[in-house]
C-alpha positions in Angstrom: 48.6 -21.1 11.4 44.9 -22.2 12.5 42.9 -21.0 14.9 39.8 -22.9 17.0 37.2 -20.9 15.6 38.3 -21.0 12.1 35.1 -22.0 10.3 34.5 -23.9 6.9 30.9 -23.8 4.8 29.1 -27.1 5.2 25.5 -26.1 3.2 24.3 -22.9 1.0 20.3 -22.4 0.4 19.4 -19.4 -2.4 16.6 -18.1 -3.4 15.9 -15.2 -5.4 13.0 -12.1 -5.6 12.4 -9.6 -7.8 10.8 -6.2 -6.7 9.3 -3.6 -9.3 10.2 0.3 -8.5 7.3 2.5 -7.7 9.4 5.3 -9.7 12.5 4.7 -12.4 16.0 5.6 -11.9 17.9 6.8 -14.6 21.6 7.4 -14.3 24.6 7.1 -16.5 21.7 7.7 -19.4 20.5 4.2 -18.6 16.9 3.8 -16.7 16.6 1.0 -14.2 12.7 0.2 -13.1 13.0 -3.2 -10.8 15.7 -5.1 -8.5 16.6 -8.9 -9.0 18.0 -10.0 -5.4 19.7 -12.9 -4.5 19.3 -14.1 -0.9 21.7 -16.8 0.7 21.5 -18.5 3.8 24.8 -20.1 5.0 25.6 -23.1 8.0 29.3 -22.9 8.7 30.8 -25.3 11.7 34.5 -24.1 13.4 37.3 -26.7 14.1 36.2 -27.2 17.2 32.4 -28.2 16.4 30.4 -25.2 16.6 27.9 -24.5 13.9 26.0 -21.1 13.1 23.8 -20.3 10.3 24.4 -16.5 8.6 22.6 -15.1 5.9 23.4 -12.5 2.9 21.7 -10.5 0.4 22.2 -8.6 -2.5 20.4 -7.0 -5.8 22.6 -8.0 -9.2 22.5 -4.5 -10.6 23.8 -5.2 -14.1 23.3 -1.8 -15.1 25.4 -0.4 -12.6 28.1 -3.7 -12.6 28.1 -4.4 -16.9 26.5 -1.4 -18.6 27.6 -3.0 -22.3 27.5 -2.1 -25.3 27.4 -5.2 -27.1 26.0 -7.5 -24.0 21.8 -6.3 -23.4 20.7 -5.7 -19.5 18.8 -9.1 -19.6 21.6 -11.4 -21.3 24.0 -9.4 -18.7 21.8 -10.2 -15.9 21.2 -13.6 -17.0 24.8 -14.4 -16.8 25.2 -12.6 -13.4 22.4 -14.8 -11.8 24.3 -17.9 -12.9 27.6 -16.8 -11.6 25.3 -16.4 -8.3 23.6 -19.7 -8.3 26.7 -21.8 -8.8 29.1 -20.1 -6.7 27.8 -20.8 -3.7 28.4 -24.9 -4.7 31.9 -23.8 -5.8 32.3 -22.6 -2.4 31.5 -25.3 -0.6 33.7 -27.4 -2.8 36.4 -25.5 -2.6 37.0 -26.5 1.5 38.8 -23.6 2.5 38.9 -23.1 6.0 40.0 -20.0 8.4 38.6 -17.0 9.4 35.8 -15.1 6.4 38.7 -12.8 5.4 40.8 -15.8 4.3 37.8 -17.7 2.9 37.0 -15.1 0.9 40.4 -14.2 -0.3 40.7 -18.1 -1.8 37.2 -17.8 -3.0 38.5 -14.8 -5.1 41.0 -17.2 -7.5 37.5 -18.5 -8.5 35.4 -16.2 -9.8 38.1 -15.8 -13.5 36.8 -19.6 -14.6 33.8 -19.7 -13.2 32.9 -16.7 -14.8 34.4 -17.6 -18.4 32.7 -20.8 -18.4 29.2 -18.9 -18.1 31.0 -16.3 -20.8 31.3 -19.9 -23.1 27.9 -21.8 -22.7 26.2 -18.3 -22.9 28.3 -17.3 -26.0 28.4 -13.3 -24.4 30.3 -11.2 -26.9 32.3 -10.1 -24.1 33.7 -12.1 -20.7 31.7 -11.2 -17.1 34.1 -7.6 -16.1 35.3 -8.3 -12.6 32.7 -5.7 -10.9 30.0 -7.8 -12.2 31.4 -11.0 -10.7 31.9 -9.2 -7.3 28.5 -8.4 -6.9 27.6 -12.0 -8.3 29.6 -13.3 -5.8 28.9 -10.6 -2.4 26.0 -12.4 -1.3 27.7 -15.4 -0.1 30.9 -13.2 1.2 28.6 -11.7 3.1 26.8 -14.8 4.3 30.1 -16.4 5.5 30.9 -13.1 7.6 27.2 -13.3 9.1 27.6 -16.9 10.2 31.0 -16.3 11.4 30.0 -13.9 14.0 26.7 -15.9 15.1 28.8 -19.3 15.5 30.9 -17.4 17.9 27.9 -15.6 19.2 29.9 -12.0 18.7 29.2 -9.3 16.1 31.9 -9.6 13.3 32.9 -6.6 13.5 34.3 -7.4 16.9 36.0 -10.5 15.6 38.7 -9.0 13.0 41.7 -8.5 15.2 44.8 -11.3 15.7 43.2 -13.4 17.8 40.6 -14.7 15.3 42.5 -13.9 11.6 45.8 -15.8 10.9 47.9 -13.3 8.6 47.9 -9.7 8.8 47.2 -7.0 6.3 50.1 -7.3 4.5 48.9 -10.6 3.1 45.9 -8.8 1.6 47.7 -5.3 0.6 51.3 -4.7 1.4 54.2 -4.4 3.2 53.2 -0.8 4.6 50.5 -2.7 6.8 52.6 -5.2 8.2 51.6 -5.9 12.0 47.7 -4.4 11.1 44.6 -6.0 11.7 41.7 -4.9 10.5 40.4 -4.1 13.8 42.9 -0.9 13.9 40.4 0.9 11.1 37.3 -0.4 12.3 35.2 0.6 15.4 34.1 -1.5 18.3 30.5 0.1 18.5 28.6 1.7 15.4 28.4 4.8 14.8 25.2 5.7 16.1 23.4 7.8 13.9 25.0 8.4 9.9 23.8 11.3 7.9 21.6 9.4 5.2 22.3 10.8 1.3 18.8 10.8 -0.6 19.1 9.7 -4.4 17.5 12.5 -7.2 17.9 10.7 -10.0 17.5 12.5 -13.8 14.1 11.4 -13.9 12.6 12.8 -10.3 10.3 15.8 -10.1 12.0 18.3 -8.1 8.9 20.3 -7.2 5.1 19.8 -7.7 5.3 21.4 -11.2 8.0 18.8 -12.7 4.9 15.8 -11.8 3.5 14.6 -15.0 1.8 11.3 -13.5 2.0 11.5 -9.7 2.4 7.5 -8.1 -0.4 8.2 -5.7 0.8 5.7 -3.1 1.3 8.4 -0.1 5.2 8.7 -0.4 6.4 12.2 -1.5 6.2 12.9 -5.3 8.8 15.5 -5.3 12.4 16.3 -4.0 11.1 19.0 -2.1 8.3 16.6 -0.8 11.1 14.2 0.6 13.3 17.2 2.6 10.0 17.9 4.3 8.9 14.0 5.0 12.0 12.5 5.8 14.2 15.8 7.3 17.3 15.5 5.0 20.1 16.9 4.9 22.2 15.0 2.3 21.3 15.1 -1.7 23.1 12.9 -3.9 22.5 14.5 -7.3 23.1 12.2 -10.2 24.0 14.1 -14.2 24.2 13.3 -17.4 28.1 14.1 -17.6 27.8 14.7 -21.4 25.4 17.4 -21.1 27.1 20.8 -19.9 23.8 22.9 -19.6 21.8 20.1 -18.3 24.1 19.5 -15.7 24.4 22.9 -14.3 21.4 23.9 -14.7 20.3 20.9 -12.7 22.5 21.8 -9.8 21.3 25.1 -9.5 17.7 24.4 -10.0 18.1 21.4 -6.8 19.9 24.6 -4.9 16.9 26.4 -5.5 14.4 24.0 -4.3 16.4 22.7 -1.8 16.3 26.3 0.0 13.2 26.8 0.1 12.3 23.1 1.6 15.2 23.8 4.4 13.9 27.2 4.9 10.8 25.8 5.2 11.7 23.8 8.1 14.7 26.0 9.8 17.6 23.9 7.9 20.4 26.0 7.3 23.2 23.7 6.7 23.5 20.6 4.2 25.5 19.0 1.7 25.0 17.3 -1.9 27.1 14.8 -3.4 27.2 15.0 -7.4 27.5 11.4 -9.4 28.4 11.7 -13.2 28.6 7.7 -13.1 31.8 8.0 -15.5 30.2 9.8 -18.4 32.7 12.7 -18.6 34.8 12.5 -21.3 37.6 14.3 -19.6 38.5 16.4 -16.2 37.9 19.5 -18.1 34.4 18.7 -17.9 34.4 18.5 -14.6 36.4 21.7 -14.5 33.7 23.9 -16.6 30.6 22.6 -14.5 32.4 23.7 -11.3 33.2 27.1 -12.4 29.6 27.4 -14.0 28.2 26.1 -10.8 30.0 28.7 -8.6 29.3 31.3 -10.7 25.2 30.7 -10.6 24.9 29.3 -7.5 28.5 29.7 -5.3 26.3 28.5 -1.8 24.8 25.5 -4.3 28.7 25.0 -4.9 29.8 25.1 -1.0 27.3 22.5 -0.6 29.1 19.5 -2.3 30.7 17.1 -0.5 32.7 15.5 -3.0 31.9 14.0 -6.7 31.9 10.3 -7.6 34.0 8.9 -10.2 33.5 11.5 -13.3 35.2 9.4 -16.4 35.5 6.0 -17.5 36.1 3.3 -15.0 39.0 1.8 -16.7 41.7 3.6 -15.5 44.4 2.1 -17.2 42.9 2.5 -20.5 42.2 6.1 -19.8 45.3 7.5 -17.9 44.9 11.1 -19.1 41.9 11.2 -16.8 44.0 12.7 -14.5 41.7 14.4 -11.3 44.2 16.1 -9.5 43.0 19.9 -10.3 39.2 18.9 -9.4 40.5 17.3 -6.1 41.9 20.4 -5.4 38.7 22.4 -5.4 36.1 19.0 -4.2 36.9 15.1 -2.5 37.1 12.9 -6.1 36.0 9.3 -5.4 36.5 6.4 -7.4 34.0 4.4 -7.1 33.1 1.7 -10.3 36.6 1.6 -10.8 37.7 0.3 -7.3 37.8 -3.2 -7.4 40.8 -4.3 -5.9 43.8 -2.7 -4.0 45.9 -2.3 -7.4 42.8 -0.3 -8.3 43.2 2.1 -5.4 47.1 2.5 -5.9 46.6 3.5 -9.6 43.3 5.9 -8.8 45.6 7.9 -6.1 48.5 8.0 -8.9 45.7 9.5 -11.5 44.7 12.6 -8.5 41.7 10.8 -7.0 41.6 11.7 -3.5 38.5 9.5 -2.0 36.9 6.0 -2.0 33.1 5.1 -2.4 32.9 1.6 -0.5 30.0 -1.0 -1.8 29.1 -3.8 0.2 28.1 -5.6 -3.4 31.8 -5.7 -4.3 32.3 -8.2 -1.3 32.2 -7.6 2.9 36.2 -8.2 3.0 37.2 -6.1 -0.2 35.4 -3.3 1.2 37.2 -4.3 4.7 40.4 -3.8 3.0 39.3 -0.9 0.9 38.4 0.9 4.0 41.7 0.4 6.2 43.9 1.4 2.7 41.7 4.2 2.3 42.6 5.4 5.9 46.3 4.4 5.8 46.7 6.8 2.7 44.4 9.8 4.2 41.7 9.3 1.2 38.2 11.0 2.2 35.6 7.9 2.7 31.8 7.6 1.8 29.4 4.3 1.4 27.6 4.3 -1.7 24.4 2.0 -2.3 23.0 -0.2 -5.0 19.2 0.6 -4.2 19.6 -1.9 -1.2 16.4 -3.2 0.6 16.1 -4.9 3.5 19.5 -7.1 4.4 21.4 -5.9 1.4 20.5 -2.1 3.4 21.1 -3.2 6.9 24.5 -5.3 5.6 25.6 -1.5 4.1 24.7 0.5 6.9 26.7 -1.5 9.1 30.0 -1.3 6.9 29.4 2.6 7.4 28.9 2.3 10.7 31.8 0.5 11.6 34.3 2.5 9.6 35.7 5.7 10.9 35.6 8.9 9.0 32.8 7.6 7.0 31.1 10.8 6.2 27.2 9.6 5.1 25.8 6.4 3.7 23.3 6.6 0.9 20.0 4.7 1.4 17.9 5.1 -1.8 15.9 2.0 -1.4 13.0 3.8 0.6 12.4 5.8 -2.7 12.1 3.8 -5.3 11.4 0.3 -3.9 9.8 -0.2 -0.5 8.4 -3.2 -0.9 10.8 -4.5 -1.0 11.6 -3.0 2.8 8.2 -4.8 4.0 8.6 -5.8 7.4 12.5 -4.6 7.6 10.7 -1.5 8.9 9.3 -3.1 11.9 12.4 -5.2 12.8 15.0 -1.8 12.6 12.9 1.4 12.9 15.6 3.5 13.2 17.2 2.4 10.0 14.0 2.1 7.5 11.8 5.5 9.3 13.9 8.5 8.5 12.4 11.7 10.0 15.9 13.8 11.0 17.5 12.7 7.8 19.5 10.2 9.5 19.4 6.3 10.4 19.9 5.2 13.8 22.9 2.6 13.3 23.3 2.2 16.9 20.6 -0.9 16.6 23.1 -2.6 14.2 25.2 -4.3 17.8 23.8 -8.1 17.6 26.0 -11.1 16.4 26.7 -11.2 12.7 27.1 -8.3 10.5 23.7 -6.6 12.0 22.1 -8.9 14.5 19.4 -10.2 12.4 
């Protein structure tokens, strides 16, 4: 089957930047302190002779995507920027031709070579893991999804149901989503306003007392600083997950600021979200810090929203990491180790009972992701890679788009707004947070966000 307005790539430009944080982020015990992101700008042309140019934009994160132990962060990013710098030709070359979904979907079969060829000429003592080429590869997924939408002068996410894809769900997941489009799990409009999850990494002050060398530039300096400034009502509280005490007593000592900030300004209802970025050796871990938790601060408990992915991300090789009895008592997510649908069958086997969504893994995985995760009843959050400027916008829109989507994180305002120069004028409502919420209603224009 073909359709009229199935598009193939003609030309990909790159370029790249690199940003320096005006504060460090340290989670999962490593500490990250600047953003490489790669920029693509697409021209795509339909069967019948329309051309459109879209753009996409992404930091590598190889901390987040390839924290090795026998790889180093800047041989690891080295061979993620040339898995970004050649894909784009191998896209081109590759001719597919159809709506995004089904370009992408072919793209997919080449990431395993292209990837072990870099592995070979770099000599890596181990391959590229699949997260790392996802993220590699998202900014062009998400260029081809922009252009798509401005060729036909329509936002994408208007453009996802039968009359512009050729195959249904079922040739992307399974026989349970026969007859589904994609545009049954996504919404017409954006949501208008999404609660907005603040980041408090290991490292950041919590009140005036924790700052050892304040940054000076005007921003806040603390956690309680930021409730004040920006009005929020979401904390996303990353641990150590190896460190019981630490852990707890980190909880209780955010509850204890975070009360007197909402006090301070009338608040009397918000949520945290709690990220042990895989470093619990086992559920039981997550187990004692719950109970310890309740029992020091039960309305610091009855704040969390639901934890992100508590033990290693490969699931296969860790199937006693079962999270039924903490999804009982808090929403489990699995987050690093989501990377295909497979991924999401085996993580609801295991007891996890949510999906994080990343628009880094790739526009149409998290598509996918998004409609299984609704199918199956799974709770639904969008996490975020420190996104600035389109890499932000292209995440907010995902959220925005997909019901039940209970917050989106937006961390880049904290530790690196320069590199959301000028994205602040353009969208206001998404880059100047006062009611600790972004204003997603703006994101309507063709394309992924109407740049």
């Amino acid at each position: 089957m073909s359709k009229a307005t199935d598009i193939r790539v003609k030309h990909v430009e790159t370029k790249t930047n690199r940003f320096t944080y005006r504060t460090p982020i340290k989670f999962g015990g490593r500490v990250v302190v600047d953003a490489v992101v790669f920029d693509v700008e697409m021209e795509v042309e339909t069967r019948d002779g329309r051309r459109g140019r879209g753009v996409g934009s992404m930091p590598m994160a190889n901390a987040w995507a390839w924290p090795s132990r026998v790889v180093g962060g800047e041989q690891a990013l080295a061979a993620m920027m040339a898995f970004a710098e050649r894909f784009p030709g191998r896209a081109v070359d590759c001719g597919a031709v159809g709506h995004p979904l089904e370009i992408s979907h072919a793209w997919a079969s080449l990431y395993g070579s292209l990837a072990a060829e870099i592995a070979a000429e770099m000599q890596l003592a181990e391959p590229l893991p699949v997260l790392a080429q996802l993220v590699a590869a998202s900014p062009v997924e998400a260029a081809v999804h922009d252009a798509y939408g401005k060729t036909l002068g329509a936002n994408s996410y208007n453009l996802l149901g039968p009359d512009y894809v050729n195959a249904d769900l079922s040739h992307y997941l399974s026989a349970e989503f026969q007859g589904e489009y994609l545009d049954r799990y996504t919404r017409r409009e954006p949501q208008s306003r999404l609660p907005l999850y603040h980041l408090v990494g290991a490292l950041d002050p919590l009140e005036a007392a924790d700052v050892a060398a304040p940054v000076g530039d005007g921003l806040p300096e603390t956690l309680e600083e930021w409730i004040g400034y920006n009005g929020l009502t979401h904390l996303k509280i990353k641990l150590a997950g190896d460190d019981l005490a630490w852990d707890v007593d980190r909880v209780v000592a955010i509850d204890r600021v975070a009360e007197r900030a909402q006090a301070r300004r009338g608040c009397v209802s918000w949520n945290y979200s709690l990220d042990f970025n895989e470093k619990c050796a086992s559920v039981q871990y997550v187990l004692d810090f719950l109970a310890q938790v309740e029992t020091r601060s039960p309305r610091g408990l009855a704040r969390v929203q639901y934890i992100e992915q508590p033990t290693h991300r490969d699931l296969r090789a860790f199937p006693e990491n079962r999270m039924h009895a903490a999804a009982r008592i808090k929403p489990v997510v699995i987050d690093e180790s989501l990377t295909d649908f497979s991924s999401l069958l085996l993580a609801r086997e295991l007891g996890y009972s949510g999906v994080a969504l990343k628009a880094c893994k790739g526009h149409s995985e998290a598509l996918l992701m998004g409609a299984a995760a609704q199918k199956y009843g799974l709770f639904l959050c969008v996490q975020d890679l420190t996104c600035i400027g389109r890499s932000f916008l292209h995440s907010a829109s995902l959220a925005a788009r997909i019901p039940t989507i209970a917050a989106i994180e937006g961390n880049g305002r904290q530790y690196c707004p320069a590199g959301n120069a000028g994205w602040d004028q353009r969208f206001p409502t998404m880059f100047t947070i006062r009611d600790g919420s972004v204003g997603a209603g703006a994101l309507t224009g063709p394309g992924l966000w109407g740049e």
